[in-house]
N, C-alpha and C positions, 0 to 999 in steps of 0.2 A: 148207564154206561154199557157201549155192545163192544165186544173183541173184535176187531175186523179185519182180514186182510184182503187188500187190495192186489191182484195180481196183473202186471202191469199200470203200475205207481209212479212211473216213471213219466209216464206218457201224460200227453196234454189234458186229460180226462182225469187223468191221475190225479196231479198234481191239486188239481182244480179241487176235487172232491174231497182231497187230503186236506184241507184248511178247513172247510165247514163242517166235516164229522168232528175233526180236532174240536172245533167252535163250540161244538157242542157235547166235548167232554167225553168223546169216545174214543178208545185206544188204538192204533192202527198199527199192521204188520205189513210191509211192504213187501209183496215176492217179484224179484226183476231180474232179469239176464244182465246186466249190464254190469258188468264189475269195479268199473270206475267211480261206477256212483254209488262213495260211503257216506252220503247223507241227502237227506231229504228231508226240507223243511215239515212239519206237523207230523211229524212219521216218527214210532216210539223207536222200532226195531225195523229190521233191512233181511232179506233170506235171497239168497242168490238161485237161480238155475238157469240150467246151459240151453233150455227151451221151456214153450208152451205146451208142450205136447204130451204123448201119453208114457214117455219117458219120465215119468219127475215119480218121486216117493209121495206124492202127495196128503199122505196119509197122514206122512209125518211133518209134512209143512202144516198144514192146518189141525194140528193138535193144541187144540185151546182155543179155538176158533168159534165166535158166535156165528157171522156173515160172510160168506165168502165172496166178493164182488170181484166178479172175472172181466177184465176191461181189455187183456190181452187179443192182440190180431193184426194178422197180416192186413199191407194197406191193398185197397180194391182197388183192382186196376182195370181200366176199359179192356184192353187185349191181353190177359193172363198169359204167362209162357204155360209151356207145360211144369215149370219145375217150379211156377207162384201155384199153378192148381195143386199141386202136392204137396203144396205147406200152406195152401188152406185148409185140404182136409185135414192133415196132421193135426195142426194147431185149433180150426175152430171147433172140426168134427169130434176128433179123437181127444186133444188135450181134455176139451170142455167136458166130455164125457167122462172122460177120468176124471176130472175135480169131483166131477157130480158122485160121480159112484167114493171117492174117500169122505165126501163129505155127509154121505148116509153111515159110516165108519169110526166117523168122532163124533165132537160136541156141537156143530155147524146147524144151525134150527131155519138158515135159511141162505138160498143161492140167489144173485145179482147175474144176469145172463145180456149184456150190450150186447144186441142182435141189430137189425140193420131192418130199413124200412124196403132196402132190395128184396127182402124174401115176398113184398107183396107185390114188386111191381117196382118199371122205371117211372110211368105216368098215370095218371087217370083219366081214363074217356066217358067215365058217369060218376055216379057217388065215386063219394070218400072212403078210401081204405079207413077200414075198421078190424076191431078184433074180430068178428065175424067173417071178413071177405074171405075169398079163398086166394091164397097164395097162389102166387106165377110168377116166381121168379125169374131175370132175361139173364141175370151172368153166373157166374161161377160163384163167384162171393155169396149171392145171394141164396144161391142153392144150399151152398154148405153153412149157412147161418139156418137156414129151415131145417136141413138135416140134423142140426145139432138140437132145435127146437124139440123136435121131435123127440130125438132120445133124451133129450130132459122132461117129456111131459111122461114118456113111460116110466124113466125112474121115479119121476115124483106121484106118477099113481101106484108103482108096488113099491117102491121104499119108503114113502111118505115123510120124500123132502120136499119142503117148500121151496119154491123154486119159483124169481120174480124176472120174468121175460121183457126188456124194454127195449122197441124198434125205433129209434130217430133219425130222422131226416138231415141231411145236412146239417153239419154242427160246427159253429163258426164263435169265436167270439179272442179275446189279449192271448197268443200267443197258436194259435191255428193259423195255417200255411195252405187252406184247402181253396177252394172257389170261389167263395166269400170274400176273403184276400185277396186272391188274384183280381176279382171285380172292381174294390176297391183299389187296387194300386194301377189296375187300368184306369181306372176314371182320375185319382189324382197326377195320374202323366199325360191323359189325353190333352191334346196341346188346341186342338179346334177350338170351335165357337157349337157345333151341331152335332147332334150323335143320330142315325138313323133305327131307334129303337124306342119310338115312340107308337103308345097305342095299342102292347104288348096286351091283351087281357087275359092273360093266364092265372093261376092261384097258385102260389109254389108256399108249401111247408119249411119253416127253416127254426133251428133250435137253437138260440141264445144258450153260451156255456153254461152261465149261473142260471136260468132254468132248468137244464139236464140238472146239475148237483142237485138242486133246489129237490127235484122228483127222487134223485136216488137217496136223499137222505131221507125221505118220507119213505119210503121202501126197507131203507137198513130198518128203521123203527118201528116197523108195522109188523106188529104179535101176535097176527089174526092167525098164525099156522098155516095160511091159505098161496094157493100159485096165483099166480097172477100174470096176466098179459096185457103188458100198455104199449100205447102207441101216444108220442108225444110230438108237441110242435109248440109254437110260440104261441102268442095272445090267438092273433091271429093270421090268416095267409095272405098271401103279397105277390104283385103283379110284378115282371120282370122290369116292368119301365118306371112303377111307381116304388120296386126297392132303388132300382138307380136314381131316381131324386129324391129319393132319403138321403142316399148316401152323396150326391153331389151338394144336398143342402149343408150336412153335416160340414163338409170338406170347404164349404163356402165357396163353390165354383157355380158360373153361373154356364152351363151350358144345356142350349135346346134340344130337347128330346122330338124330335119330328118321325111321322109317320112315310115320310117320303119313299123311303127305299126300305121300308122294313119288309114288305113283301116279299121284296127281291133277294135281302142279306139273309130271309127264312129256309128263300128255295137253294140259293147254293151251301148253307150250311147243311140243309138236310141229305143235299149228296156229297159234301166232301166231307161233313164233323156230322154225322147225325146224333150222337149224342149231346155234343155241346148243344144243338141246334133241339133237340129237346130238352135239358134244363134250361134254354133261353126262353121258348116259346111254347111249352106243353106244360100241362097242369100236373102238382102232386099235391092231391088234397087228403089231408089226414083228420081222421074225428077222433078227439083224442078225449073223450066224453065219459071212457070206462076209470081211469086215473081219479077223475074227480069225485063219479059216484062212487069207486069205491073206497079212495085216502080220503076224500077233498083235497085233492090239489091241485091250485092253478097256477102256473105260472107267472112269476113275480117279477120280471122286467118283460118289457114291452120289445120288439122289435130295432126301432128308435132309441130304447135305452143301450139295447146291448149294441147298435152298431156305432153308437158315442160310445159307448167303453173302448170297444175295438179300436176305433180310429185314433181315438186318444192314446192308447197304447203305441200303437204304428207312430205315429207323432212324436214321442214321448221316445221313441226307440235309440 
């Protein structure tokens, strides 16, 4: 049995990862801003604060504390204002930092760090990001999830907290509202007969929910004293046109995926959406090879599986 609190418990990640520690007979402390929420299901106790950041006594939240899994973060936004870049750093840079540093302070034998697969990069134009590549992050978000990287790998070399770094790619699965979602609820209203997004051959990463928990509960449990940095993703990666007839198989629609005009729908997204127009048609390939040599862990639903869970859900709604 490990003591754990979750900071940002609240959240879709949260909630997710609260049922299978519980599962597994571990105690869970929930720390959330949110004041309306006096309960949460698999969750023993509830501790409120008015942010994430390096305002909190953290010393004294995590007092009895085995794992401290920091799930808390502003959501990534393509055009940041100036005042989302200021509560990134607040929040991912500073807050994270300060956990890190109360957590050398009490009983905490080891840190859970949700960082972002942006600190390597939006695409890949050769190999696969690995623990080894070198960072280059393109936004903001990304930057201050590296920056925080960093001042967790110094503290965990002169305070010698363990400290476990996990970077995931798009993460979709019953009650996420990100991409993944929007794809599917495009495809279940698309009214045609033909989609012009056929032929797509790209490799995009994407993380089934109950795979992400699946990896952090082998992390809460891993006694090795050791830091660690994973990079995860699903079984395996997926072409933009071969997720969309997963997903139109699932949904039981039968519509053609042609290569007709995908040329054309590439070159105007790349000048009017270029990002959307690269998660459509750009590669993010991840080796997620270090996870396994060093827990054994592989993930336990397939791509397939998890996007029938999803739909099911949506369905089900």
């Amino acid at each position: 049995m490990v003591r754990i609190a979750i900071i940002g418990a609240n959240g879709f990640v949260g909630r997710s990862i609260s049922e299978d520690l519980a599962g597994r007979g571990h105690r869970i402390t929930a720390i959330i801003r949110d004041h309306r929420v006096q309960k949460l299901p698999f969750i023993e106790s509830i501790l409120y604060v008015s942010s994430a950041d390096a305002n909190q006594n953290w010393k004294m939240l995590l007092d009895g504390i085995d794992v401290v899994l920091h799930l808390a973060s502003p959501k990534a936004a393509n055009k940041p204002s100036q005042k989302q870049k200021q509560e990134y750093y607040k929040t991912i840079v500073d807050g994270t930092l300060s956990i890190a540093r109360a957590a050398v302070e009490t009983s905490v034998q080891r840190m859970i760090f949700i960082s972002s697969i942006k600190v390597n990069g939006e695409i890949t134009n050769g190999p696969a990001f690995d623990i080894n590549s070198t960072p280059i992050p393109q936004t903001c978000y990304g930057e201050c999830k590296l920056t925080a990287e960093i001042g967790l790998s110094k503290i965990s070399e002169t305070q010698h907290l363990a400290i476990t770094v996990i970077r995931p790619p798009i993460i979709y699965g019953p009650g996420n509202f990100g991409n993944i979602y929007s794809m599917i609820k495009f495809l279940h209203w698309f009214p045609g007969h033909t989609l012009p997004i056929g032929g797509i051959k790209n490799n995009r990463s994407l993380l089934f929910i109950g795979n992400l928990t699946s990896a952090i509960v082998r992390c809460v449990e891993d006694s090795s004293g050791k830091t660690h940095l994973f990079l995860l993703r699903d079984r395996a990666m997926i072409s933009t046109t071969s997720l969309c007839s997963m997903i139109l198989s699932i949904l039981n629609k039968d519509i053609n995926l042609t290569k007709r005009f995908t040329a054309t729908i590439r070159l105007v997204l790349a000048f009017c959406m270029p990002r959307l127009s690269e998660k459509l048609f750009e590669s993010l390939e991840i080796d997620d090879n270090t996870i396994f040599n060093t827990l054994g862990w592989n993930p336990p639903f397939s791509t397939k599986e998890g996007l029938t869970k999803t739909i099911s859900h949506l369905k089900n709604k």
